[in-house]
N, C-alpha and C positions, 0 to 999 in steps of 0.2 A: 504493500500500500504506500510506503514510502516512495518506490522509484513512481507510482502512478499520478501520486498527489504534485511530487513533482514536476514531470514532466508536462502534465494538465495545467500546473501554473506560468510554466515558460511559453507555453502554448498562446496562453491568453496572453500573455505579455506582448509576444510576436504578431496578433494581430492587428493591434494598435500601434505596435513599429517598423513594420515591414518594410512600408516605404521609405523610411530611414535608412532601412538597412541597404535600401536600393540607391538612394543619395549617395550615401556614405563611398560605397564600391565603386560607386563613377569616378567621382572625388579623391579616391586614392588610385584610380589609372588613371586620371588626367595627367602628361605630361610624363609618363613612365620612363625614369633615365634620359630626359631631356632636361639642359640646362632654363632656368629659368628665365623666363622670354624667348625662347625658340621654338613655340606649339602655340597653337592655338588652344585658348579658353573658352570651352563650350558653356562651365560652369564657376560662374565667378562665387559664391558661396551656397549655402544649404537652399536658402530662399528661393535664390534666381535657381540652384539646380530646380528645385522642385518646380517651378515656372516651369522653367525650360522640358522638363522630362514629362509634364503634364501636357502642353501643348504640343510638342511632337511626335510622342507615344502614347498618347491619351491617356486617361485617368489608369486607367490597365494599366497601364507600362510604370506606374508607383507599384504596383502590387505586383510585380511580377516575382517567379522565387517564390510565393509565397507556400505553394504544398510543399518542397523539399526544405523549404523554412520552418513550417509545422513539426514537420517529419524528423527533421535535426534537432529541435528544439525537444521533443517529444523522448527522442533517444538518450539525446547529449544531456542534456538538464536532470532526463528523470535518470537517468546513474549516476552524474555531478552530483546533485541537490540528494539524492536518495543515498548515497555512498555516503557522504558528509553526515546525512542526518542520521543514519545509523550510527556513525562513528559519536556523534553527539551526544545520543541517548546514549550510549555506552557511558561516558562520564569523561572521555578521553582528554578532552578537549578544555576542560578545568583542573587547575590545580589551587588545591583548597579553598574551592566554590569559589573562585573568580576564573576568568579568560585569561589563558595563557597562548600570550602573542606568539609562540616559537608551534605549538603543539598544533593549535589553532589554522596557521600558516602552512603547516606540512600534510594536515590533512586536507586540506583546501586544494593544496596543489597538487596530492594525489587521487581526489576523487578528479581532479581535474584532467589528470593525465588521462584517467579511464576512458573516462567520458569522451576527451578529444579525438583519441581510438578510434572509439565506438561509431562516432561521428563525422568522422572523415570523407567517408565518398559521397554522403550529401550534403556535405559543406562543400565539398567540391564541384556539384551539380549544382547547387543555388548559385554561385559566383559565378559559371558560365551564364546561367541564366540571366541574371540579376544584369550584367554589363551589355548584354546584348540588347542593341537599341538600333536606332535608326539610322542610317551614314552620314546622317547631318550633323549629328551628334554624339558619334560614336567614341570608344575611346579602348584603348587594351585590345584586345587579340579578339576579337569579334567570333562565337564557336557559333554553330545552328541548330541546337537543339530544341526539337517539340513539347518536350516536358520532360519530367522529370523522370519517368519509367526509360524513355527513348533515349535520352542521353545516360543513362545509366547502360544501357544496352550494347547502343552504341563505344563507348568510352572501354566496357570488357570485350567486345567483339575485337575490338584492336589493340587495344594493348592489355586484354588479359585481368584476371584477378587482380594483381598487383597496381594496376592502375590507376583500381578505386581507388586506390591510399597514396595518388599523387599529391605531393605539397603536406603531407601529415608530419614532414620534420618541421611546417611552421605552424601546424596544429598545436600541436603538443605543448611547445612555449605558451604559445597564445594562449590555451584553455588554462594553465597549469598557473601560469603568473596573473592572470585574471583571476583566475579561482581564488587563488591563495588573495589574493589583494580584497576581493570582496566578500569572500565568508567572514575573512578575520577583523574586517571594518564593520563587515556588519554587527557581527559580533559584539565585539567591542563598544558598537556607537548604541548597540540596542541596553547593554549593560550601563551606558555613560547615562541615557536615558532616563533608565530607569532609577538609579540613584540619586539623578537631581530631581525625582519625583515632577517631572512637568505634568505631566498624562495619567490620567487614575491604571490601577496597576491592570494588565491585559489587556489595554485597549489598543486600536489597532491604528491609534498614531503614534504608538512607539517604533511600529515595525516602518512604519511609512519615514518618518524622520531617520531611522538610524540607515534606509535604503537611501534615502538623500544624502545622506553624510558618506554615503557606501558609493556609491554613481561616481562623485567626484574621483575617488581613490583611484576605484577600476578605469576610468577613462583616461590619468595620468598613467596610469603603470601600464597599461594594456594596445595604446594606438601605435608606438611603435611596430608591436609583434604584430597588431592587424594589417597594417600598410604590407608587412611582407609577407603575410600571410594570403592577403587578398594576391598580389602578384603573384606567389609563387602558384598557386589552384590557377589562375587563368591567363597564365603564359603558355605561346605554342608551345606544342611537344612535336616532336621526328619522329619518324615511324619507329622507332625503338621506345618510344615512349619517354624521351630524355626530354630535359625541357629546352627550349633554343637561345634563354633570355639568362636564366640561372643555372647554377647544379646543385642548390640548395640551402637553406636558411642563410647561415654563415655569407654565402656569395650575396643573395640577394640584398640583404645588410648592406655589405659594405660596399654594396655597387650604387643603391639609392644614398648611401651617406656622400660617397664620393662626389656622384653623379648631381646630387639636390639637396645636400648641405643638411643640417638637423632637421632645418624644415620639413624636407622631404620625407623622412621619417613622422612626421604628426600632419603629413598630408590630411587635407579635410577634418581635420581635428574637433570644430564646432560641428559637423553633420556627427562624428562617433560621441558627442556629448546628446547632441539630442537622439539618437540612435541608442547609445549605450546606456545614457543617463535614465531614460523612462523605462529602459527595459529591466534594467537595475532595478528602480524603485519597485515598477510594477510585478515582475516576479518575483522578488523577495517578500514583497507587502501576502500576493496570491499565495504563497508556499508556506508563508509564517499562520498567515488566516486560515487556512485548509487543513494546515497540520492541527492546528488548536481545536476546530471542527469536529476532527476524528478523532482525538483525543477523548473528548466531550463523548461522543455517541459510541464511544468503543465497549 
């Protein structure tokens, strides 16, 4: 019941930010390994993207990604968020009934590891999806897949099992220092809460405030490993299935540091705030409420 409560709450989260997430992914292949001022800018921030991606993709084209976004969210979240909270009832996770920041953080980034696993080849199917847009407006390595069954199909017809889990050595960071950064804030900000007594005790604007204080953390520690994370899933591959741009995490790093300065690493950085920031809030608010639910009726 744990991976399901979870998984059901990131779900709902992802409905509400989808198109964020579609923002976001433009916003970090605009301009891929090009010096700054020598590309064109489709999308000058979250706004005009969202302008821009509404009137030339139509309202659809915000929502696009969205079933292998459920589907990821569904997977990734409910073993993240379910892995954790087992670990939590256990008692692990406190040392003499307070939060212990080291314990905290390692379990974090291990359910995270799992989860990133787990979730790989339709993290990697949403991000073809997600960037594929109109050639007006295009940006990154343009794939043509139907949906999400289809390019799944497609993607092991050609290069195999092993293909699903293209780009999972930027997974893995990404889920694992996101994780860590936001169970342990949450954590944390939910205890700081609760101590200075603002909100009567169980209510559900303790979970809401310490996910706000939690959005911030994860969007500073976590936009780097997205930018290459986003590149390295939707860069061409050769028919061997290598990628044509990187050879993996490490290269990608240090070709966009090179290539676009720190900037380039927190590429679209306001769209993974509003993208990260409500998805934060809202599935931790959904998984804290849900858990307490079932607690209640168990």
């Amino acid at each position: 019941m744990d991976f399901i409560l979870s998984g059901a709450a990131a779900c709902g989260a992802c409905l509400f930010t989808n198109p964020l997430e579609v923002v976001k992914t433009r916003m970090q292949l605009q301009g891929e390994l090009k010096n700054r001022g020598t590309y064109q800018i489709y999308y000058r921030n979250v706004f005009h993207a969202f302008y821009t991606i509404g009137k030339v993709d139509g309202l659809a084209g915000l929502q696009k990604g969205l079933v292998p976004g459920l589907v990821y969210q569904f997977f990734m979240n409910g073993v993240r968020l379910g892995s954790y909270s087992i670990i939590e009832s256990s008692g692990y996770i406190h040392t003499d009934g307070r939060v212990s920041a080291a314990k905290t953080t390692v379990a974090g980034a291990a359910a995270g590891v799992v989860g990133a696993v787990m979730g790989s080849p339709i993290y990697l199917v949403k991000t073809h999806i997600q960037s594929q847009a109109t050639s007006s407006i295009a940006v990154g390595h343009q794939y043509q897949h139907q949906g999400m069954v289809h390019a799944l199909a497609a993607i092991h017809k050609q290069h195999g099992i092993l293909g699903l889990w293209r780009g999972s050595s930027a997974a893995v960071p990404r889920v694992s220092v996101g994780s860590a950064a936001q169970l342990y804030s949450f954590a944390a900000s939910k205890e700081l809460v609760v101590d200075l007594q603002v909100f009567p005790e169980g209510s559900w604007l303790v979970a809401l405030c310490a996910g706000m204080i939690s959005s911030v953390v994860v969007v500073a520690a976590m936009t780097p490993f997205d930018v290459v994370s986003t590149r390295l899933y939707n860069q061409p591959v050769d028919h061997t299935g290598k990628g044509e741009l990187y050879k993996g995490f490490g290269d990608c790093f240090s070709k966009t540091l090179k290539m676009e300065g720190v900037t380039g690493l927190y590429k679209g950085l306001g769209a993974s705030y509003f993208r990260l920031g409500p998805h934060t809030i809202l599935s931790l608010l959904f998984w804290d409420e849900l858990r307490k639910l079932w607690q209640q009726h168990r």
